[in-house]
Structure formats: structure tokens, C-alpha cells
VMD Tcl script that draws the C-alpha trace (Angstrom):
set ca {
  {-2.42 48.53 -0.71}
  {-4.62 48.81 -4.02}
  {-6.78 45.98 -4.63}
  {-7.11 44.63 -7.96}
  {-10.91 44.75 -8.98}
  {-13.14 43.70 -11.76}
  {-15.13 46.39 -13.56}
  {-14.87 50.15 -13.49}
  {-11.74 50.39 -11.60}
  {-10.19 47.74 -13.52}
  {-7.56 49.75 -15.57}
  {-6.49 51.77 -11.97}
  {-5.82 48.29 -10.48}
  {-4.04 46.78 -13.14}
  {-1.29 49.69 -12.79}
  {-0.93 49.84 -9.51}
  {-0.82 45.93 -9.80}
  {1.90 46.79 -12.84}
  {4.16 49.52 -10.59}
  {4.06 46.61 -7.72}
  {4.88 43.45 -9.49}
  {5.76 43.91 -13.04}
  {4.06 43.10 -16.40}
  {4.58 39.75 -15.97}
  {1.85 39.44 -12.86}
  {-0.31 41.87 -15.23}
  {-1.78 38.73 -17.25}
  {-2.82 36.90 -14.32}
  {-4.90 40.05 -13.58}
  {-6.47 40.84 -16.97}
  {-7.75 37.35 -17.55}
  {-10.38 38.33 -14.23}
  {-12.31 40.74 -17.09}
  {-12.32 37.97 -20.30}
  {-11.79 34.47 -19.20}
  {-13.41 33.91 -16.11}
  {-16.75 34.54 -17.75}
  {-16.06 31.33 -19.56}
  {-14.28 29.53 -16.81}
  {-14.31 31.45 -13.71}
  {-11.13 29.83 -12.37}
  {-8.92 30.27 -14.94}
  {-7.00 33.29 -13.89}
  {-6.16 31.44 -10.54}
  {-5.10 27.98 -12.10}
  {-3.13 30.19 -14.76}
  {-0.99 31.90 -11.80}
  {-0.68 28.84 -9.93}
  {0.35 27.03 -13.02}
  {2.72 29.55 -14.92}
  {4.07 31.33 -11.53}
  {4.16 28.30 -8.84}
  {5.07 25.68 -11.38}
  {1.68 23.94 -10.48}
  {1.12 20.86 -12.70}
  {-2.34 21.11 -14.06}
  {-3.93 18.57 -12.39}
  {-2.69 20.14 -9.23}
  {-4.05 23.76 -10.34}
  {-7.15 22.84 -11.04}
  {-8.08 20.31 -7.76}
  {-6.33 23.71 -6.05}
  {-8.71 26.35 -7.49}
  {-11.84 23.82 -7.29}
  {-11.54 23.45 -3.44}
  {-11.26 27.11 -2.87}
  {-14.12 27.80 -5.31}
  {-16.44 26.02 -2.57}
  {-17.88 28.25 -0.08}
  {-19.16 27.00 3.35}
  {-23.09 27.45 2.92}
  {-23.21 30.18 5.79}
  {-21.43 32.20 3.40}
  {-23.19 34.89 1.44}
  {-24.04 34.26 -2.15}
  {-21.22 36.03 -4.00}
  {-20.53 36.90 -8.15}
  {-18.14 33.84 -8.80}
  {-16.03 35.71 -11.74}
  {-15.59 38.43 -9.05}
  {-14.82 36.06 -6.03}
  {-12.37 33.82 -8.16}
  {-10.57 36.89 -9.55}
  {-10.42 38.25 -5.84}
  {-9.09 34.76 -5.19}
  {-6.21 35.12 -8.06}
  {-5.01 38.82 -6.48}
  {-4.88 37.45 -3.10}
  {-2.85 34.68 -3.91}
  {-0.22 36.98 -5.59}
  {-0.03 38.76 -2.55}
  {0.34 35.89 -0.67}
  {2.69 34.35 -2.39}
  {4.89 37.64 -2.55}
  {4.80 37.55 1.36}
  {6.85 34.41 1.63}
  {8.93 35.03 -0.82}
  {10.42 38.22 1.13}
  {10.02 35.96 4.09}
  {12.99 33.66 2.47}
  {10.83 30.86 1.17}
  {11.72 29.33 -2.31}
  {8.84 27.93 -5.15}
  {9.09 24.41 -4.30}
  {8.24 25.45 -0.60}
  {5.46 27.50 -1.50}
  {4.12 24.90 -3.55}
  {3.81 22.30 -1.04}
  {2.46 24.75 1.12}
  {-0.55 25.60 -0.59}
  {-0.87 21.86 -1.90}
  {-1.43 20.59 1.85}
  {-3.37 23.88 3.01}
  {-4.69 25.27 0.06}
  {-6.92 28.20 2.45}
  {-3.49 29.68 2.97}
  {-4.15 31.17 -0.30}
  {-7.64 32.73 1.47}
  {-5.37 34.45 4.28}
  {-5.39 38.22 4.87}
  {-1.13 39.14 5.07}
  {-1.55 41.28 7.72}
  {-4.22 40.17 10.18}
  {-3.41 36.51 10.02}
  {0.14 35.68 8.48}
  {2.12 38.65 9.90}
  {1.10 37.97 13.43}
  {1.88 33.83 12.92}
  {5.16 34.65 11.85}
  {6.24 37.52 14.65}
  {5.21 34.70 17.19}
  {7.03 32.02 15.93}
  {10.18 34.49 15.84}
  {9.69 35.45 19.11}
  {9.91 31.76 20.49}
  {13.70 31.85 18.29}
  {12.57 30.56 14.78}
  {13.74 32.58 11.99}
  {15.46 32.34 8.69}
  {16.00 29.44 7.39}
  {14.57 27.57 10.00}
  {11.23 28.97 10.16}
  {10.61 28.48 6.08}
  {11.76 25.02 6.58}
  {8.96 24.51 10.01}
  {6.57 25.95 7.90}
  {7.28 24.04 4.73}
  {6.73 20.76 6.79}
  {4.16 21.74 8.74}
  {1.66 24.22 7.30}
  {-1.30 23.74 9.12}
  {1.26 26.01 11.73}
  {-0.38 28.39 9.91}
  {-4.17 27.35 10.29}
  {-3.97 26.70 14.29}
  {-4.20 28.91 17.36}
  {-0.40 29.13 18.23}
  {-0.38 30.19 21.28}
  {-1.99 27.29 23.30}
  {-0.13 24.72 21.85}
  {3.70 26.35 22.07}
  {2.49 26.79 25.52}
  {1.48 23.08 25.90}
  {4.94 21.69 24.00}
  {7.44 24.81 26.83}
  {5.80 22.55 29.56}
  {6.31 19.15 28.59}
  {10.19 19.76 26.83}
  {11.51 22.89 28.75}
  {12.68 25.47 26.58}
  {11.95 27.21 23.95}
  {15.00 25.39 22.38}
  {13.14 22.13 22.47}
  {10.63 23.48 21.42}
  {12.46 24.53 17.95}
  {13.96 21.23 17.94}
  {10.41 19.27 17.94}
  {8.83 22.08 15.27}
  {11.89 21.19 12.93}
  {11.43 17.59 12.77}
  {10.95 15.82 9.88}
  {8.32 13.59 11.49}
  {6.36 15.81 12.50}
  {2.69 16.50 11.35}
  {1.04 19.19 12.72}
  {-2.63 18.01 11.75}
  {-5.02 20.85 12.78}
  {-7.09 18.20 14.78}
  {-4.38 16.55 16.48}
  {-1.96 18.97 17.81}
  {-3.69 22.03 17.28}
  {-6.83 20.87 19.29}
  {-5.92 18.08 21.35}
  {-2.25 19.38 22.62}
  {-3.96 18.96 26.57}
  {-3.62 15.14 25.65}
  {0.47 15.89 25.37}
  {0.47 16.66 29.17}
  {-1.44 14.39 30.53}
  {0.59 11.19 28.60}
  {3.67 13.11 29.28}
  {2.35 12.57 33.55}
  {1.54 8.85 32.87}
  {4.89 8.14 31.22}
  {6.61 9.86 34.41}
  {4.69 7.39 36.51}
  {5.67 4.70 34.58}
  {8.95 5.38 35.93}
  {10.40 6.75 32.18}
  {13.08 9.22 32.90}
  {11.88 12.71 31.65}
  {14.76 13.39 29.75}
  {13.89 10.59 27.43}
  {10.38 11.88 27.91}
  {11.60 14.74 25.89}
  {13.46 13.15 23.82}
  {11.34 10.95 22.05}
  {8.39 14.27 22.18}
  {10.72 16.12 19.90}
  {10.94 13.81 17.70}
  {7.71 12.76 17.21}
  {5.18 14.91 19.08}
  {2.29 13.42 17.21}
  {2.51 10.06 18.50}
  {2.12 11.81 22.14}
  {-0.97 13.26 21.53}
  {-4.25 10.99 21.73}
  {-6.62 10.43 24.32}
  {-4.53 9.08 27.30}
  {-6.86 5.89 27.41}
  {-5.68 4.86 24.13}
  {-2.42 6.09 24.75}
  {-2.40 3.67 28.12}
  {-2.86 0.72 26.01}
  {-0.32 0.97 23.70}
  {2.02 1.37 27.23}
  {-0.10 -2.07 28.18}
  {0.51 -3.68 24.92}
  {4.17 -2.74 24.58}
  {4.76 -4.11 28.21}
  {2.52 -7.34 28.29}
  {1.93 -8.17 24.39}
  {6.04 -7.67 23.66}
  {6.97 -8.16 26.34}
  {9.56 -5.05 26.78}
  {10.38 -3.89 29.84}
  {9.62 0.05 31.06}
  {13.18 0.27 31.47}
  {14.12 -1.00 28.02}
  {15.78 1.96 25.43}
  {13.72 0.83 23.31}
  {10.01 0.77 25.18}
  {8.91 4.38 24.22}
  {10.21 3.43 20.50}
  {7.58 0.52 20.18}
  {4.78 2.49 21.96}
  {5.46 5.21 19.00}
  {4.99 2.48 16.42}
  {1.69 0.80 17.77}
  {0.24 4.76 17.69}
  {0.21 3.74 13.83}
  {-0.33 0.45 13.34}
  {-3.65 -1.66 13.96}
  {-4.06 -5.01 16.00}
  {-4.61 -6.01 12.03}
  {-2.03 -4.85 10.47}
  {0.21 -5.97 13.13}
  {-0.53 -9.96 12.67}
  {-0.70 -9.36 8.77}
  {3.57 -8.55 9.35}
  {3.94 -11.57 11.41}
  {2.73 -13.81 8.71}
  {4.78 -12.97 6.67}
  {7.47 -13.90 8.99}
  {5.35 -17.12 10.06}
  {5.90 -17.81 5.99}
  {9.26 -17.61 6.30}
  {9.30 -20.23 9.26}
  {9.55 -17.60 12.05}
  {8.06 -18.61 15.26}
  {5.70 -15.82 16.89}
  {8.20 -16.40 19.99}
  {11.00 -15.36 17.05}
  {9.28 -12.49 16.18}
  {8.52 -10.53 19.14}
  {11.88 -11.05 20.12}
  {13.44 -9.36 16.48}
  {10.50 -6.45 17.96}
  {12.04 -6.12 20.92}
  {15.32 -5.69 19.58}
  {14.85 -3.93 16.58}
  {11.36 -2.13 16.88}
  {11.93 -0.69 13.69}
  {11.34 -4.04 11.59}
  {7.72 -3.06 13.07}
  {7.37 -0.32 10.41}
  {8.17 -1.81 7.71}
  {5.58 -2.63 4.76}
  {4.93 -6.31 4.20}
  {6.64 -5.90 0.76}
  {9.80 -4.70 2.05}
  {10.00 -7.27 4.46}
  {9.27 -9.89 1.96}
  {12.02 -8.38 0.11}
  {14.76 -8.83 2.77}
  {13.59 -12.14 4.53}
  {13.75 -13.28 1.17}
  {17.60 -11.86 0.33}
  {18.76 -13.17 3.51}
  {17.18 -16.61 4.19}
  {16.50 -17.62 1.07}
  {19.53 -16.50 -1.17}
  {22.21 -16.08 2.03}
  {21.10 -18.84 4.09}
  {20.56 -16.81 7.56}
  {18.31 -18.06 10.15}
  {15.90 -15.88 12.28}
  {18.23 -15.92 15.64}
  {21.04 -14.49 13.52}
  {19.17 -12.08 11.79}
  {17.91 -10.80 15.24}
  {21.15 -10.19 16.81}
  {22.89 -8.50 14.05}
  {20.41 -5.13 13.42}
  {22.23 -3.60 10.41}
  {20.96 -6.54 8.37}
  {17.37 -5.41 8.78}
  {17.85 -1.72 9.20}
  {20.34 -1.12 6.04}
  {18.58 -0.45 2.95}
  {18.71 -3.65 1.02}
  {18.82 -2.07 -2.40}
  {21.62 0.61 -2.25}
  {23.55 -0.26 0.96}
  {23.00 -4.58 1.16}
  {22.99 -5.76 -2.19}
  {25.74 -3.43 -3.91}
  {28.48 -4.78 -1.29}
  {27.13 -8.32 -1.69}
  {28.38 -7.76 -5.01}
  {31.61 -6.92 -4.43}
  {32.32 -9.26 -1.79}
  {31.34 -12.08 -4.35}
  {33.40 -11.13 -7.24}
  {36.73 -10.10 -4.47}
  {36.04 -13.72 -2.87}
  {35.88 -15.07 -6.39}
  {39.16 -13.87 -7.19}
  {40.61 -14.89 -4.59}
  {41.26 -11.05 -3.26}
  {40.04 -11.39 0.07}
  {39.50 -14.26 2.65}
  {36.58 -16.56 1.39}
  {34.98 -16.49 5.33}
  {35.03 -12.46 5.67}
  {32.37 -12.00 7.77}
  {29.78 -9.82 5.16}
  {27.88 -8.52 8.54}
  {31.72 -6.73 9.38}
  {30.85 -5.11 5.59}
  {27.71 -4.34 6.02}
  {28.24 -2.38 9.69}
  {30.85 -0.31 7.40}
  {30.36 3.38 6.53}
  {30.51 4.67 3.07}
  {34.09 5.82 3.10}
  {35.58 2.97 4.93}
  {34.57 0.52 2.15}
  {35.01 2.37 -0.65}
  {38.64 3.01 0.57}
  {38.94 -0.68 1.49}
  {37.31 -2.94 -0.80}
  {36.43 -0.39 -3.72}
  {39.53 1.33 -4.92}
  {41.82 -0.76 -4.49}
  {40.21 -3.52 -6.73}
  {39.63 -2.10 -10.06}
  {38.02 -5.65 -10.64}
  {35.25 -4.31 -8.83}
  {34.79 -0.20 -9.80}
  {32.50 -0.86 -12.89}
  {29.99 -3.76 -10.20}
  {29.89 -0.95 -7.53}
  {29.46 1.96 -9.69}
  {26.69 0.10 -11.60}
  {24.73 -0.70 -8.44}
  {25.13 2.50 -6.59}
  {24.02 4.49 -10.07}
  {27.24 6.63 -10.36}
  {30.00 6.92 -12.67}
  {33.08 4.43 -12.78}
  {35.22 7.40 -12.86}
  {33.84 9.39 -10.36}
  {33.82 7.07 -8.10}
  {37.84 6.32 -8.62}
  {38.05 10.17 -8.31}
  {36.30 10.70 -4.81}
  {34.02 12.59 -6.64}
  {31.02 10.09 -6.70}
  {29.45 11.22 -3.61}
  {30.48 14.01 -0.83}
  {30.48 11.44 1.75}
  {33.22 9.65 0.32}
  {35.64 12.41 0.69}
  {38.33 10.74 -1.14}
}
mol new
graphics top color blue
foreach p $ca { graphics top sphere $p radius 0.5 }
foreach p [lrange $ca 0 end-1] q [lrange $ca 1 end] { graphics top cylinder $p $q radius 0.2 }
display resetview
């Protein structure tokens, strides 16, 4: 394929450029002569910004970082280099499109690994994308793997597909953990220390964890399985002794997964802030154990719903503990809009004044809107308000497709 140059070829390239992509790619190409000897980057920000939807801001950090050159490099004309820059990204960005993926895909793409933008089609993207088909991703499915993980793209592939068929089995699985949306294929985590996967994978199996859940818990969050099995160890030491949960407990490999992220630090800053709410470090390990999740949560957000439910409903710790939904639900668009409802429908005498609001709460969607929505017109304008759809709608079944109704 022609290359689009700057100087005496320049009106050849900008026709063959025309034939390939039309006149509207043909700006983008003539700003290499004029512009970029005021601002060298300016063609590439221009395409990034008028033909990836690019904000500014993001153009320019974009075409700064691939403007610096590693200082083995040879010294190179920077109007040339930055215009050579601009007609590779065109190409680049023609080669996913005809691989299926859409702007906003593309964008985020080159936003986490800008290089991509650096990549020769055929001797580096071509053969990425023939491998990953070969292992069963295609279509849809591979724009979305690559969308979330495009440092897929920057990594030896190979090794670590190999590494991931061992520990989950199939080449299934292996889909499965490449398609979650936890995953975060860093290029020095996975990409170079995938070994680490197997050898945690070994000590969990002598910790007597069933393999199945083994895999399990890899595909959906392979990250968290590779570090340096010493490290990893302690976290299986600190889950067990520290909390107290048992190797055989569903939810043991949930709470080693959560103290891969969090710091001996951060993990006493969250248990002030239930010590502030009078819970007992006894209290808290136990809500831990049962609900490992509350582990993740910022300090804010658990401010927010110790606060809703101690302070304004009256709940005490052991009853918070033993009903999960309470500190799993999303307190601003699940919680709080039925709390509503059940106030003004126990105001009005329209249901019994000691319905159980945990019995509400455990509800899906559809079974509450049916139940204690519709029926109660007293009540469509509260909901509708707090859930940020329209009155009308709503009574229609046409709020939300998960009502179905």
C-alpha cells in the first residue's frame, strides 16, 4: 500500500490516500506539508479529534506521548515523523473498523495504549488477531476482549494463553476469563508474570480448594491470581488466621481476591469507620466473613449506608450482618426509592404497618413494581421521581425493559 509522504511525492500520496479513503481523510494528510511546521502535531491531534471524536485535551496528551522517542532511537525530522505518525494512525484505525469495532471502542483503545497507533497492520496486528481467532474469539466477542483489555495487543500471546489452557482447561475458559469485565491485562502483570498463575493455582490445590472453584474464581478475575506466590501465601494466611474464614468457606477465595487490593492500611481505615458507628472489631470481621464484599467498598459509601440504616432506620450491626441485600443493594436507586414507597403505602394505611422492608428490599424489579407500584397510584409520581423515569412510562411498562409489564 502507498504511503503518504511529505515532500516531492506529496501530491502522488495524497491521491492514492484520496482513491483509498475519500476526501474527507485528504485534510488530515495535507496539513503534514503547512501546519506541522508550526506545530508538528497538529495533523495527528486534528484526525484524532475530528475522526475519533477525541476531546482536545485527550488529543493532545495522545499525540505528546507518541511524539517522545526512546533515546536509542535515531534522531528523526519531527514534521516528517509526526505526519508519518498521522498516516499510520488512519490505517490503523481503518483496520478495526473492518475488524467490527465501533468509535467509542477505538477510542478507548488508543486512550489506554496509545503505541497501538505506532503498530505496523500486518506484522503485528494481523497476526494478534488470527491467534486470538484461532483459540474461538471472533466477532463481537473479540472487539469487546480487546476493547477491555488492550494491552492484548502489546504482549507476547502465546505464553500466556498457554499459561491460562493449563490452569482453566479449555479454550472455552479461556474465552470466558478474556471477556470479563474485571479483567486487566496490565503488560507487567499478566503478560510477564503469567508463571505466577500456575504456581498459586498448585498452592490453592493444596490448600484443599476444589479446582473447579479454582477456575472459577481465575475467570473471573485472573489478575488477582497472578503475584509472586509469597505474597499470594499471605493473603491465604491472612484470610484464614486474620478473618478467620475457613478454607472450606464459599466465600474464602472471595476475600483472598479482595486483600490482593487493599493494604493492611486501608483495611483498618474501613473498620473505623465501623468502630464510629459502634461496631465492635469482633462485629466486623464477622459482616467480612459473611459478606466479603462490604470489604470493597470506599469509606464514603459505607458512611453513606451505616448511616441510612443505623442512624435513620434504627438497625443494629448483628441484623445488618445477617440480612446481605441491605449492604449489597445500591442504596441510592434500589434502597432508598422503595423506602419511599413503603412510607407513604404504610402512611395510608395501604399495607401492613410491620411489612418487613428487608422482604422489599430482597424483591426484583418487576415483582415490586407489579406489587407495590402500580397498583397505588398514590405512589407512581415518589417512585418515578427517585428512579429518574417518567410517571407514565412507568404505568405503561415502558420505564425500563426489565419491568416487562
Amino acid at each position: 500500500m502507498m504511503k503518504l509522504k511529505c515532500g516531492s511525492n506529496f501530491f502522488n500520496g495524497v491521491q492514492a490516500l484520496n482513491f483509498i479513503h475519500g476526501f474527507h481523510r485528504l485534510r488530515y494528510s495535507t496539513s503534514c506539508s503547512s501546519s506541522t511546521e508550526a506545530n508538528p502535531s497538529s495533523s495527528l491531534t486534528n484526525y484524532l479529534v475530528e475522526v475519533l471524536g477525541f476531546s482536545s485535551q485527550q488529543s493532545l496528551s495522545t499525540s505528546t506521548k507518541l511524539a517522545q522517542r526512546p533515546k536509542s532511537a535515531k534522531a528523526t525530522n519531527v514534521s516528517t515523523d509526526l505526519c508519518n505518525k498521522a498516516s499510520n494512525a488512519n490505517l490503523i484505525t481503518n483496520f478495526f473498523k473492518q475488524n467490527g469495532f465501533d468509535e467509542s471502542q477505538i477510542r478507548k483503545i488508543i486512550l489506554v495504549q496509545p503505541r497501538i497507533l505506532l503498530s505496523n497492520v500486518d506484522k503485528t496486528l494481523k497476526p494478534k488477531f488470527e491467534f486470538l481467532r484461532g483459540i474461538g474469539i471472533s466477532g463481537s466477542v473479540l472487539s469487546r476482549i480487546i476493547a477491555l483489555n488492550p494491552t492484548l495487543l502489546c504482549m507476547r500471546l502465546n505464553p500466556v494463553i498457554q499459561t491460562l489452557r493449563q490452569v482453566l482447561g479449555s479454550d472455552e475458559n479461556v474465552c470466558k476469563a478474556l471477556s470479563s469485565s474485571s479483567i486487566y491485562c496490565r503488560r507487567g502483570t499478566l503478560g510477564t508474570y503469567h508463571k505466577h498463575l500456575l504456581s498459586n493455582a498448585e498452592l490453592l490445590k493444596n490448600y484443599g480448594i476444589p479446582y473447579n472453584i479454582i477456575q472459577k474464581h481465575v475467570m473471573q478475575d485472573p489478575e488477582s491470581f497472578v503475584v509472586s506466590p509469597l505474597l499470594f501465601k499471605d493473603d491465604l494466611i491472612k484470610a484464614e488466621q486474620k478473618f478467620r474464614i475457613s478454607r472450606d468457606s464459599t466465600m474464602f477465595l472471595y476475600v483472598v481476591r479482595i486483600l490482593r487490593r487493599l493494604s493492611e492500611k486501608n483495611i483498618e481505615s474501613k473498620f473505623q469507620v465501623y468502630k464510629s458507628f459502634g461496631w465492635t472489631q469482633s462485629d466486623f470481621f464477622e459482616l467480612i466473613r459473611r459478606i466479603p464484599s462490604c470489604l470493597g467498598y470506599s469509606e464514603a459509601m459505607t458512611k453513606m449506608k451505616l448511616s441510612f440504616f443505623m442512624c435513620e432506620l434504627g438497625y443494629q450491626p448483628a441484623y445488618l450482618m445477617s440480612r446481605s441485600a441491605f449492604m449489597t443493594c445500591s442504596l441510592e436507586k434500589r434502597v432508598k426509592p422503595r423506602h419511599q414507597v413503603v412510607l407513604v403505602l404504610k402512611e395510608k394505611g395501604l399495607i401492613k404497618k410491620n411489612y418487613c422492608f428487608y422482604s422489599i428490599i430482597w424483591m426484583n424489579e418487576l415483582k415490586f413494581v407489579n406489587n407495590l407500584v402500580l397498583p397505588y397510584v398514590e405512589v407512581h409520581e415518589i417512585y418515578a421521581n427517585h428512579v429518574g423515569v417518567n410517571a407514565k412510562l412507568l404505568t405503561q411498562g415502558k420505564a425500563n425493559p426489565h419491568f416487562n409489564i
